[in-house]
C-alpha positions as CSV (number, residue, x, y, z in Angstrom):
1,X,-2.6,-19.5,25.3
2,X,-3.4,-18.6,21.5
3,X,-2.1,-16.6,19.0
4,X,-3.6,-13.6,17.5
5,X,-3.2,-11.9,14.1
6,X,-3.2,-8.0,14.3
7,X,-3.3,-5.0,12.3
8,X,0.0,-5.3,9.9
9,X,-1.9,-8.5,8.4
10,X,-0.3,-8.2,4.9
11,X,-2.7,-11.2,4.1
12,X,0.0,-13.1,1.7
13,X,-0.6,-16.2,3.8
14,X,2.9,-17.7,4.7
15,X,1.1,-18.1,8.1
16,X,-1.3,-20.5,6.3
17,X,1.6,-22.6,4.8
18,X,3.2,-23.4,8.1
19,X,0.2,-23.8,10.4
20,X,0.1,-27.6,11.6
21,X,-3.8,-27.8,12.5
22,X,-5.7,-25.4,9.9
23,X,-6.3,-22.9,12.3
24,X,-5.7,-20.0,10.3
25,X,-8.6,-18.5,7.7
26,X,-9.3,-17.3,5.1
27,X,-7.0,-19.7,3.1
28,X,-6.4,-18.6,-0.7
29,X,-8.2,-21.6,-1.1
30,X,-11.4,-20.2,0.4
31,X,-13.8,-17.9,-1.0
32,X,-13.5,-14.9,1.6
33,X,-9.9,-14.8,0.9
34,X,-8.8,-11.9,-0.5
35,X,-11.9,-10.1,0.6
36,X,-11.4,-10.2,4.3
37,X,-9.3,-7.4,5.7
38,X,-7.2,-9.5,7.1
39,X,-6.7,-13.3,8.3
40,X,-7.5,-14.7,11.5
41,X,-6.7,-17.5,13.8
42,X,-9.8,-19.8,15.6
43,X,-7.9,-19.2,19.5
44,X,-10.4,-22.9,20.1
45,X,-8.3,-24.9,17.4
46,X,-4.6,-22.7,17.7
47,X,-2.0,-25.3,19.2
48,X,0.3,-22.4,20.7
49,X,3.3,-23.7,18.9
50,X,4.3,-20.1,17.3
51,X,4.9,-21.5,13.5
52,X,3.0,-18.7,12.2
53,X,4.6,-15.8,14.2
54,X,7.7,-17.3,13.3
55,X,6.9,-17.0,9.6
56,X,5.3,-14.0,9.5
57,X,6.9,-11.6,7.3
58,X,5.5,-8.2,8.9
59,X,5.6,-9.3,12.3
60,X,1.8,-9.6,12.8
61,X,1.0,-12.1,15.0
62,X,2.0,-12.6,18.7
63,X,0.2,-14.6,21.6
64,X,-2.5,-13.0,22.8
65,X,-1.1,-12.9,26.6
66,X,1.2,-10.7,25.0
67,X,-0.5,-8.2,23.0
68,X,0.3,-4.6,24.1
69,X,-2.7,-2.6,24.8
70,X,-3.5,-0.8,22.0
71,X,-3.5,-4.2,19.7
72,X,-5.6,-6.3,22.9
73,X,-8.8,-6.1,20.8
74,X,-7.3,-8.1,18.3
75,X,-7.6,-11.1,20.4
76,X,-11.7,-10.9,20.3
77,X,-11.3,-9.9,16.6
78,X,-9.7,-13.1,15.5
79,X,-12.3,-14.8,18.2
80,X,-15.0,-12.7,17.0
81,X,-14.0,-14.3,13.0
82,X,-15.6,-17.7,14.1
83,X,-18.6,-16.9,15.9
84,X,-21.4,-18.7,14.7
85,X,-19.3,-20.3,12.0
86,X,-18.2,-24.3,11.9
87,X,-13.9,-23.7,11.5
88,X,-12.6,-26.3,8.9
89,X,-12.3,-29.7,9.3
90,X,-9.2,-31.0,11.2
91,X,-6.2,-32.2,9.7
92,X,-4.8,-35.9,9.7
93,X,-1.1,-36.1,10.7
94,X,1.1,-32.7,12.6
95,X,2.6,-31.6,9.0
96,X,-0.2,-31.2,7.0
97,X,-1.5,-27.7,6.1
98,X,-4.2,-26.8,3.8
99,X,-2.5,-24.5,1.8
100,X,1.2,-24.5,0.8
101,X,3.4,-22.5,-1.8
102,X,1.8,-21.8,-5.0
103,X,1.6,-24.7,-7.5
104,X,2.5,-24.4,-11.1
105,X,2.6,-27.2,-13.9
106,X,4.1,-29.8,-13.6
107,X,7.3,-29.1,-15.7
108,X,10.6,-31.3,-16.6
109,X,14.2,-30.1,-18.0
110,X,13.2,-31.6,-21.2
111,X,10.1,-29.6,-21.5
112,X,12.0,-26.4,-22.6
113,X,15.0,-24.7,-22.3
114,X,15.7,-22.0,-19.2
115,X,13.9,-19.2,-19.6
116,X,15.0,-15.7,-19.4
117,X,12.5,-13.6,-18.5
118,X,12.0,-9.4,-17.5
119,X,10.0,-8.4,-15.0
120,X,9.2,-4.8,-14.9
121,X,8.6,-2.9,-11.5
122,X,10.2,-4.2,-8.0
123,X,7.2,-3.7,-6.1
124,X,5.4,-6.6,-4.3
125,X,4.0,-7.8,-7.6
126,X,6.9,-8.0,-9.4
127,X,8.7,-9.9,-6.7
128,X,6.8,-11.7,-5.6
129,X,6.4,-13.5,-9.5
130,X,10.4,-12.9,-9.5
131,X,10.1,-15.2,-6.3
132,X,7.8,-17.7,-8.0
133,X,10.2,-18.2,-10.8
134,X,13.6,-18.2,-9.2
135,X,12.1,-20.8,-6.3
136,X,10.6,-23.3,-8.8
137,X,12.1,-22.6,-11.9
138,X,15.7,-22.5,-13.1
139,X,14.9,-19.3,-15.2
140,X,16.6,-16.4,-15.1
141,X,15.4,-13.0,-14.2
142,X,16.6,-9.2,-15.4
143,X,14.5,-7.2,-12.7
144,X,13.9,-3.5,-14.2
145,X,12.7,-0.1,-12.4
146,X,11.8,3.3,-13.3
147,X,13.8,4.8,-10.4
148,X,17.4,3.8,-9.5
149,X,16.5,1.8,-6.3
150,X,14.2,-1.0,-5.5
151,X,10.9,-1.6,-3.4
152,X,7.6,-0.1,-5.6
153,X,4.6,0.6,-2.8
154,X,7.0,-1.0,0.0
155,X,9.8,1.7,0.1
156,X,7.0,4.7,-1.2
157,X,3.6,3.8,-0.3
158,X,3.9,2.4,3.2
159,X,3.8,4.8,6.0
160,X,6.8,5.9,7.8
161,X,5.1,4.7,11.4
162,X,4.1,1.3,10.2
163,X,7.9,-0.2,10.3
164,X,6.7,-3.7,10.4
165,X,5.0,-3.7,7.2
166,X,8.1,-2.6,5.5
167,X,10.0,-5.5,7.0
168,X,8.2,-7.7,3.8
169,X,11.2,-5.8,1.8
170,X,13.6,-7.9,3.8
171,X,11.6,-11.0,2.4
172,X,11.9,-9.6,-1.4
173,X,15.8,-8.2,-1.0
174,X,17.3,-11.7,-0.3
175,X,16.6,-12.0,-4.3
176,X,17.8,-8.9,-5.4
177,X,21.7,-10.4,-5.2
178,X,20.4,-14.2,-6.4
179,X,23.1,-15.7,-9.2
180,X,20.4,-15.7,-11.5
181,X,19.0,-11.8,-11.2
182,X,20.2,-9.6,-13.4
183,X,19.1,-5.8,-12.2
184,X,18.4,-2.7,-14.1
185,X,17.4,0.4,-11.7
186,X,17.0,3.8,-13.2
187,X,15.9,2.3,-16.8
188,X,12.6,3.7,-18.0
189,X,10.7,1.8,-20.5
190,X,9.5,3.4,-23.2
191,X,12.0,6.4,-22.9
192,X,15.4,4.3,-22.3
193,X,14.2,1.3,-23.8
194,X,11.2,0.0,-25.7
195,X,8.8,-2.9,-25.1
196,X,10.1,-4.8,-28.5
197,X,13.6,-4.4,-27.3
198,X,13.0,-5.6,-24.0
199,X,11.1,-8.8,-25.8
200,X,13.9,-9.2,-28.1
201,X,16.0,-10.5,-25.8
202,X,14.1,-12.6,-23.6
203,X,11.0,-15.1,-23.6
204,X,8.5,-13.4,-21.6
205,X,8.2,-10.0,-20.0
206,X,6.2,-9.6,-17.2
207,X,5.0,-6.1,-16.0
208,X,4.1,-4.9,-12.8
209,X,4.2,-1.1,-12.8
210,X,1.4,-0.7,-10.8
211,X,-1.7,2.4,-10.7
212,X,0.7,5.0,-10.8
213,X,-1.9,8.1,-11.7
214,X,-4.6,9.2,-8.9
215,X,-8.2,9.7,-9.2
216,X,-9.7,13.4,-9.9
217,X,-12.4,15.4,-8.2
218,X,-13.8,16.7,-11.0
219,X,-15.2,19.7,-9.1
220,X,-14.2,23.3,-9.5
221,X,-11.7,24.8,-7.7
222,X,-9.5,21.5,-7.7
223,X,-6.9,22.8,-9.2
224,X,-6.3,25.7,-6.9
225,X,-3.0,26.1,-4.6
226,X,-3.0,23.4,-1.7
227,X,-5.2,21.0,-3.2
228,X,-3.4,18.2,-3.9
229,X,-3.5,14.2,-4.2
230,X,-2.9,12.1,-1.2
231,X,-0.5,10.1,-3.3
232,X,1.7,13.3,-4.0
233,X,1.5,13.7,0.2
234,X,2.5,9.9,0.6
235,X,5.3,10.3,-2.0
236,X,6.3,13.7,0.1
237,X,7.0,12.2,3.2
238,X,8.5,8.8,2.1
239,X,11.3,11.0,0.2
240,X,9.9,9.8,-3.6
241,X,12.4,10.9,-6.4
242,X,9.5,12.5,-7.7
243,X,7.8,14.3,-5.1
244,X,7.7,18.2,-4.9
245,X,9.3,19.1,-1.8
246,X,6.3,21.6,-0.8
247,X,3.0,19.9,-2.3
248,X,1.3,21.1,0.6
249,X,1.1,24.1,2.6
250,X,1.0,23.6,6.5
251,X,0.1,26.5,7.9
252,X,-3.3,26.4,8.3
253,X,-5.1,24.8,11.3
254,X,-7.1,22.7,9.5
255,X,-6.8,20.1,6.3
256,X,-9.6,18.3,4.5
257,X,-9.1,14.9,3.2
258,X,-11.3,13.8,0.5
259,X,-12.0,9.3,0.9
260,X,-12.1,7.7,4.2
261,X,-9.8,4.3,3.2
262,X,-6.3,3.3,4.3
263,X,-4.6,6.1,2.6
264,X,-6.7,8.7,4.1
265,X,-6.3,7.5,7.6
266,X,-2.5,7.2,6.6
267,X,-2.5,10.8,5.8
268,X,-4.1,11.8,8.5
269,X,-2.3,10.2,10.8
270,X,1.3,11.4,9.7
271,X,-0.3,15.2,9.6
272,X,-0.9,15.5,13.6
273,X,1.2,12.8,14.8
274,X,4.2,14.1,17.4
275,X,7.4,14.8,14.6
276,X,9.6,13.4,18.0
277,X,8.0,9.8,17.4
278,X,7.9,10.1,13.1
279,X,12.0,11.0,14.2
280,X,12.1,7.8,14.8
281,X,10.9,6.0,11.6
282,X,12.6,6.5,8.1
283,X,10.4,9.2,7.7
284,X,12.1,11.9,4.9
285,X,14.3,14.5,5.9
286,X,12.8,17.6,4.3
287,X,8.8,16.5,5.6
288,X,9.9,16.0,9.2
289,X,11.3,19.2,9.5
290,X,8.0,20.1,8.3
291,X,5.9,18.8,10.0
292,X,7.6,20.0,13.1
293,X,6.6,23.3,11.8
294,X,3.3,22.5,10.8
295,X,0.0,24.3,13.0
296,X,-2.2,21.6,11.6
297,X,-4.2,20.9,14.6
298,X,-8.0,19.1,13.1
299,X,-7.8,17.1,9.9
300,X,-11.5,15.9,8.2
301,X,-11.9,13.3,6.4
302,X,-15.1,13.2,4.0
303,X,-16.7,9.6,3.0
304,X,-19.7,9.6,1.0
305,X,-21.0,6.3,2.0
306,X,-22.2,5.7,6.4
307,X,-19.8,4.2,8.3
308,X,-20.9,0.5,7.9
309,X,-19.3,1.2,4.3
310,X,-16.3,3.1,5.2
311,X,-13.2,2.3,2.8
312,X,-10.7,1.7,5.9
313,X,-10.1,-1.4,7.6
314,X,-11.1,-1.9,10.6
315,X,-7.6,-2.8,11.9
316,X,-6.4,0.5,10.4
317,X,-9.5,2.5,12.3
318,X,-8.7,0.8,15.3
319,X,-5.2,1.9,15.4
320,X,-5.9,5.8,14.8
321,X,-8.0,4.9,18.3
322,X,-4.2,5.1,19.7
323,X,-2.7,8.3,18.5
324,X,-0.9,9.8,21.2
325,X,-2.7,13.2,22.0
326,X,-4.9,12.5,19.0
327,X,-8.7,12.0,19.5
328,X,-10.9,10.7,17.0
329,X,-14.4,12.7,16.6
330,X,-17.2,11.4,14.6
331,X,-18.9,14.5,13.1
332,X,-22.8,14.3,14.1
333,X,-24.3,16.2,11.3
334,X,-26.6,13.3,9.7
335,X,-29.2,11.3,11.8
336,X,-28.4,8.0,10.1
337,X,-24.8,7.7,11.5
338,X,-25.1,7.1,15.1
339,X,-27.9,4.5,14.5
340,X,-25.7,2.9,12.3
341,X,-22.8,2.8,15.1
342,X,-24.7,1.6,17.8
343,X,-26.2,-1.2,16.1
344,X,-23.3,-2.6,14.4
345,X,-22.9,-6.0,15.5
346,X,-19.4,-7.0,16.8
347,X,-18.1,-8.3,13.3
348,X,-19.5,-5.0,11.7
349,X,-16.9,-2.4,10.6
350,X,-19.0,0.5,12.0
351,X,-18.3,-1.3,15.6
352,X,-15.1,0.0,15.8
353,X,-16.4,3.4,16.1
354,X,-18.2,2.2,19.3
355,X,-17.2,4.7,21.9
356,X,-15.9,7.2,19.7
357,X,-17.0,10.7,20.4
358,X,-19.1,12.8,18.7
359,X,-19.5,16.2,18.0
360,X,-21.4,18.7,16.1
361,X,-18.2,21.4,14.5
362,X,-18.1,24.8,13.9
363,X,-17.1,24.5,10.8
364,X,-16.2,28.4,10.3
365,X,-14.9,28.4,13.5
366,X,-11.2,27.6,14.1
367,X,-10.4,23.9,15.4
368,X,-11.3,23.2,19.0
369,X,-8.3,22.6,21.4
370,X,-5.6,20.3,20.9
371,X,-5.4,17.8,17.7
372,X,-7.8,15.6,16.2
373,X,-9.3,14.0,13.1
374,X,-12.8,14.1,12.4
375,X,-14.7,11.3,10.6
376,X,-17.4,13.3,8.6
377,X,-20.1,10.4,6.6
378,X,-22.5,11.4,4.2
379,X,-20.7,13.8,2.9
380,X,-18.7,14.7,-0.7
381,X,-17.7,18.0,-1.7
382,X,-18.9,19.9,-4.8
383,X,-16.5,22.6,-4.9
384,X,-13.0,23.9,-3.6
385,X,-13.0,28.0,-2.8
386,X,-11.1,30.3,-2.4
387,X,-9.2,33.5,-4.7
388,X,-5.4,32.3,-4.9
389,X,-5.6,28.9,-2.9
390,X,-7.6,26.9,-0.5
391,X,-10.1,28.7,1.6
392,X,-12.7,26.4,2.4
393,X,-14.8,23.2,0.7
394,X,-17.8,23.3,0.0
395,X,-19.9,20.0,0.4
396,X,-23.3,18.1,0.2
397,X,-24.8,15.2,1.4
398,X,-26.2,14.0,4.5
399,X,-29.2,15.6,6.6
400,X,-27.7,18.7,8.7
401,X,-29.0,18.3,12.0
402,X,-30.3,21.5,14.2
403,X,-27.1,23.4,15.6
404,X,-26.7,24.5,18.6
405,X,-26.8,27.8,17.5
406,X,-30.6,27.4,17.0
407,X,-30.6,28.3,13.4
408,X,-30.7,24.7,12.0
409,X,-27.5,24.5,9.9
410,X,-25.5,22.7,12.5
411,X,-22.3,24.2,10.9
412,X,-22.4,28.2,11.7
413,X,-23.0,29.5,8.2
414,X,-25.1,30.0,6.1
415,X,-26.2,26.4,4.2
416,X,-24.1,24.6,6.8
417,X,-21.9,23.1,3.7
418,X,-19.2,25.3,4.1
419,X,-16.0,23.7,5.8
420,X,-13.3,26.6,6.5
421,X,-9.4,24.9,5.3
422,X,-6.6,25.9,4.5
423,X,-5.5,22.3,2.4
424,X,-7.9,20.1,0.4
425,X,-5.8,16.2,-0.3
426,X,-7.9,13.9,-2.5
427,X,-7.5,10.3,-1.7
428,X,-10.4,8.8,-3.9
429,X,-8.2,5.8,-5.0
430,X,-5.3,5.1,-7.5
431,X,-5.5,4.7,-11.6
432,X,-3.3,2.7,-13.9
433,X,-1.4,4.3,-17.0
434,X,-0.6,2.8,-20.3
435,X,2.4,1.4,-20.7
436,X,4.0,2.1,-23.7
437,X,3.6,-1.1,-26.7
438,X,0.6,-2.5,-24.4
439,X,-3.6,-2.8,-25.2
440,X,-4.9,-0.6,-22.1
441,X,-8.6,-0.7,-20.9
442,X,-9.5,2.9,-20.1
443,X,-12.2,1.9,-18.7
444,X,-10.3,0.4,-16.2
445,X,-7.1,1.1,-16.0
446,X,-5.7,-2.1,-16.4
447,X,-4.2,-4.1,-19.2
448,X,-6.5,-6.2,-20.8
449,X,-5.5,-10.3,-20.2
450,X,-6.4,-13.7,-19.5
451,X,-5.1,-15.3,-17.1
452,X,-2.0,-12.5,-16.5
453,X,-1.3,-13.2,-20.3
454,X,-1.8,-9.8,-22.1
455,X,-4.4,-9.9,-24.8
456,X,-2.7,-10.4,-28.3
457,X,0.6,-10.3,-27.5
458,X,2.3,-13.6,-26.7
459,X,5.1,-14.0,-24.3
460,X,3.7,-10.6,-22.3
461,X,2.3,-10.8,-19.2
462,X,1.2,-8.7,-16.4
463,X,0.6,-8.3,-12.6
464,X,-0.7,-6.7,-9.4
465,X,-2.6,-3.2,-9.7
466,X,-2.3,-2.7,-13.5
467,X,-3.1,-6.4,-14.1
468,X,-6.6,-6.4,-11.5
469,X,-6.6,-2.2,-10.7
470,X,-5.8,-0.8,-7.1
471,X,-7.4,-3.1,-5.1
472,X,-5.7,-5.5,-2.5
473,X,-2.5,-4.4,0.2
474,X,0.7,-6.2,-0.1
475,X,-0.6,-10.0,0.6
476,X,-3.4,-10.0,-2.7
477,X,0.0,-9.9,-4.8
478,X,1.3,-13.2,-3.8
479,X,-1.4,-15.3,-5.3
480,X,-2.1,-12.5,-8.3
481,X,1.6,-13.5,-9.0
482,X,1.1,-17.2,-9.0
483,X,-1.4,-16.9,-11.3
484,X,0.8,-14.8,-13.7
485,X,3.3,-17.5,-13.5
486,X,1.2,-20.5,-14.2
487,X,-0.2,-19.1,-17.0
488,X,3.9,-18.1,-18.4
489,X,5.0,-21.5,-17.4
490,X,1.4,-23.5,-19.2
491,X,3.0,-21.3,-22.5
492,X,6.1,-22.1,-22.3
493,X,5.1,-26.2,-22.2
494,X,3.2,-25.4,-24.8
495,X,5.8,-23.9,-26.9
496,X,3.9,-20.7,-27.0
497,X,6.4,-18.1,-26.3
498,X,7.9,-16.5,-28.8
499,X,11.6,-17.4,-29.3
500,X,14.1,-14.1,-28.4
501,X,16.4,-13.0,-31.5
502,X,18.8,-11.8,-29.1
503,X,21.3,-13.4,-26.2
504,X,19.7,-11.8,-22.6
505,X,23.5,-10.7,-21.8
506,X,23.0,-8.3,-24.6
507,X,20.4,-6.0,-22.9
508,X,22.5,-5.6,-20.1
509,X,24.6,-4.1,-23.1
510,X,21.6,-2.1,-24.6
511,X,20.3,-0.7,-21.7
512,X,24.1,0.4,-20.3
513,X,24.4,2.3,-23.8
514,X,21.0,4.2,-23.1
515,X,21.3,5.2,-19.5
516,X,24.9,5.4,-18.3
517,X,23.1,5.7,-14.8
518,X,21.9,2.2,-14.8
519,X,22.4,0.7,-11.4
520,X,22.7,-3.1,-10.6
521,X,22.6,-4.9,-7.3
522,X,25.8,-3.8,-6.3
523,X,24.9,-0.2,-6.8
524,X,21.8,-1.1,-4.8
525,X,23.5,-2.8,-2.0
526,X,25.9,0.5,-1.7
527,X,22.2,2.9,-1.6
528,X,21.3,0.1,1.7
529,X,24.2,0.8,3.2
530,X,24.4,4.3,3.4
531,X,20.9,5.0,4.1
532,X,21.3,2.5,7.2
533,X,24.5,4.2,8.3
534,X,22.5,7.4,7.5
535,X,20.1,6.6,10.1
536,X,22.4,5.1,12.6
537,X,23.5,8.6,13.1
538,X,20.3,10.1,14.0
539,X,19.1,6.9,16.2
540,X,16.3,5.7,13.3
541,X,16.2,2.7,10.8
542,X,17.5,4.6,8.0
543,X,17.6,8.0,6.1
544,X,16.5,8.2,3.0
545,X,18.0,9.4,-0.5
546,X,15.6,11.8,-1.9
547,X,16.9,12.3,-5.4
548,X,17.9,10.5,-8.2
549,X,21.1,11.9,-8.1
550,X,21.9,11.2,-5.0
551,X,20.8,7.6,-5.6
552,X,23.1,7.0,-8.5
553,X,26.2,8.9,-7.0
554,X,26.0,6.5,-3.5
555,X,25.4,3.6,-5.7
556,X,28.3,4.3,-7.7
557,X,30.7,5.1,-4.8
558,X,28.8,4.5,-1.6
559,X,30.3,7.2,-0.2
560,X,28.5,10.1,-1.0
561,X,24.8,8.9,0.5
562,X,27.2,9.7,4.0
563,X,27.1,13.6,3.5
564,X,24.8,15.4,5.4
């Protein structure tokens, strides 16, 4: 028996750090990694002794006798990894392991004194270089958020119905109470507090606020009623502070979605799937309720590219394959698609659409029976119509194939580039901000550095999405933050950082005098609490605090979060 990695694969390679015989690739040592998908184990070198399972912190691998049906294909995936590729070299001796916990410089008391240093954003990127430094370091760490409760992407980008990706949280929240974390939830920099303040009174900042803007159409019509960004939709239904209750209207039949990657399949997904199984998952109150009044029935999702170029990953195609009472229609409207299918090769993305159906829409027509999303290639829209919202999209691209109407469109109008809708949702990628008393590349989106240290400012640094832009899940963090780190730790030998002209214990002072609503790990253990008790009511993991006032009432008494 072997082992098999499935689709959860967060990619941050604790499995790799605990594997006795090198059987698991790509290693952050390799080339591929961080471009792969995902990692996979060679089932001809695996041992069967479960060390990586056992590590795992999204519960992604199990043995491959016991893979539940709709992950079995996982098993040839990893298989399929190694074909016609010579694995690694074996290792000497059962404990070593190619790859280990990140390595920093070599550094002794006497090299220089603790250091105290911020790290903005709780995300993966900023824990994961709050990790780094509290597990080899004896510094200190103030942890500071926009909103008044942990978690970044974890707590409001992951879907509601992937639980075990969320269970990474677990591995960041064991240093949320740590002796040496200070926390700071509900303080805005650059409105509470300002960069030079923050500096003032520590040795090095390090930021990791993330892409928190989305990517625009440009096309007219955009702007009407019920066109909206995927990330609003996302925020929506993981109860976001922030998100408008009603970003999207849900009584039409059927929804466009603009991009083809993980975040359009996401949204997809959560739009037709059964509101009794999303009752089940953490899942916000207020888009449960409806979606259990929703009469979407067909979503589309628009890719420019073929498939063989799609923005998904295959493991995330794969599962939309398993909907319950959801089928998955490729649209047949350009000749180059199906060729493109049927001679992927095994390894190929477009494989996984193998078997898929096809079909040739109505596109003026309502949706045919029952639900289902449609994968629609060659194709990008050009304009949004309708008089006071969303009637239909208008899009090019692609060959139209003859219809079988007869009249050659293919689509039952006119150009056959009209597609009837009552919602258009754009998810064309994420887009960093500037962060107030930072360079910032608009070009893009990032923060211009070397090395994670911020151009021209000493003692700043940065990480994840607004250090490299939105690429990379959860896993691409964990070494982005090691590099950070070294770099912060090779100044701080060097006697680069600048010294603070203030004690660290008097921010704690400074920022309780700007926001009185500041809350700190206690406040954030009390939120945990009642949002798990929340749920134990209802039979689900937990129900989430939508506002900021809740938030910061339950945090201050832990009591209130109970009301329903």
């Amino acid at each position: 028996m072997t082992y098999a990695i499935t689709q959860t694969c967060c990619s941050d390679a604790t499995c790799v750090a605990v594997c006795p015989v090198n059987c698991i690739h790509p290693t952050p040592e390799e080339r591929a990694f961080g471009s792969t998908e995902m990692l996979h184990i060679d089932p001809k070198s695996c041992i069967d002794c479960g060390a990586c399972a056992d590590a795992c912190p999204v519960d992604a691998i199990f043995p491959v006798d016991r893979l539940p049906a709709a992950q079995r294909e996982y098993a040839d995936i990893n298989a399929a990894y190694y074909d016609g590729e010579e694995p690694g070299p074996a290792p000497e001796g059962p404990t070593f392991h190619a790859w280990g916990e990140p390595s920093f410089p070599r550094v002794l008391p006497a090299d220089f004194a603790p250091l105290k240093v911020a790290v903005v954003g709780t995300g993966p990127a900023g824990m994961y270089a709050a990790q780094d430094l509290l597990l080899h370091t004896s510094a200190e760490v103030t942890l500071i958020d926009r909103l008044p409760v942990a978690g970044g992407l974890v707590r409001y980008g992951v879907a509601p119905d992937h639980p075990a990706t969320k269970k990474v949280g677990d591995t960041f929240a064991r240093f949320h109470a740590h002796p040496r974390v200070r926390m700071h939830l509900g303080l805005d920099v650059g409105t509470d507090v300002t960069h030079e303040e923050i500096a003032a009174h520590h040795d090095a900042v390090v930021y990791a606020v993330g892409a928190a803007a989305d990517r625009k159409l440009a096309i007219p019509g955009e702007e009407l009623p019920g066109s909206v960004s995927a990330s609003a939709f996302v925020a929506w239904y993981n109860a976001h502070p922030d998100a408008a209750r009603d970003p999207v209207d849900l009584s039409a039949e059927r929804v466009v979605v603009v991009g083809n990657g993980n975040v359009a399949l996401d949204v997809a997904r959560i739009l037709l799937a059964d509101p009794e199984t999303l009752a089940r998952t953490d899942i916000a109150d207020h888009a449960l309720a409806a979606l259990r009044a929703s009469k979407v029935r067909e979503v589309v999702l628009l890719g420019r590219r073929g498939p063989e170029d799609a923005a998904y990953t295959r493991s995330e195609l794969l599962a939309l394959r398993h909907v319950p009472g959801v089928d998955l229609v490729v649209d047949d409207h350009d000749p180059r698609t199906a060729p493109a299918i049927e001679a992927a090769a095994a390894r190929d993305k477009a494989a996984a659409l193998q078997g898929v159906g096809r079909a040739r829409p109505d596109w003026q027509a309502p949706p045919a029976p029952g639900r289902r999303i449609v994968l629609r290639f060659h194709c990008a829209p050009v304009e949004v119509l309708g008089d006071d919202r969303v009637e239909a999209v208008r899009v090019e691209g692609g060959q139209v194939v003859q219809g079988s109407d007869g009249d050659g469109d293919g689509d039952g109008d006119v150009d056959g580039r009209t597609i009837r809708a009552g919602a258009l949702l754009r998810a064309i990628g994420y887009r960093g901000v500037p962060v107030a008393g930072l360079p910032f590349d608009e070009a893009t989106g990032t923060v211009p550095h070397e090395g994670g240290r911020v151009t021209g400012q000493p003692g700043t640094y940065v990480v994840g999405w607004i250090k490299r832009g939105p690429s990379g899940g959860i896993g691409a963090n964990r070494t982005c933050a090691a590099e950070t780190v070294s770099t912060l730790l090779a100044d701080a030998v060097a006697g680069a950082l600048p010294a603070p002209r203030h004690p660290a214990k008097g921010f704690r002072r400074l920022a309780r005098r700007r926001n009185r609503k500041v809350v700190d790990a206690r406040g954030l253990a009390a939120i945990e609490r009642a949002e798990v008790a929340r749920g134990h009511l209802d039979g689900r993991p937990r129900v989430k605090l939508a506002t900021v006032e809740e938030l910061v009432a339950t945090a201050r008494s832990g009591r209130p979060g109970l009301l329903r």
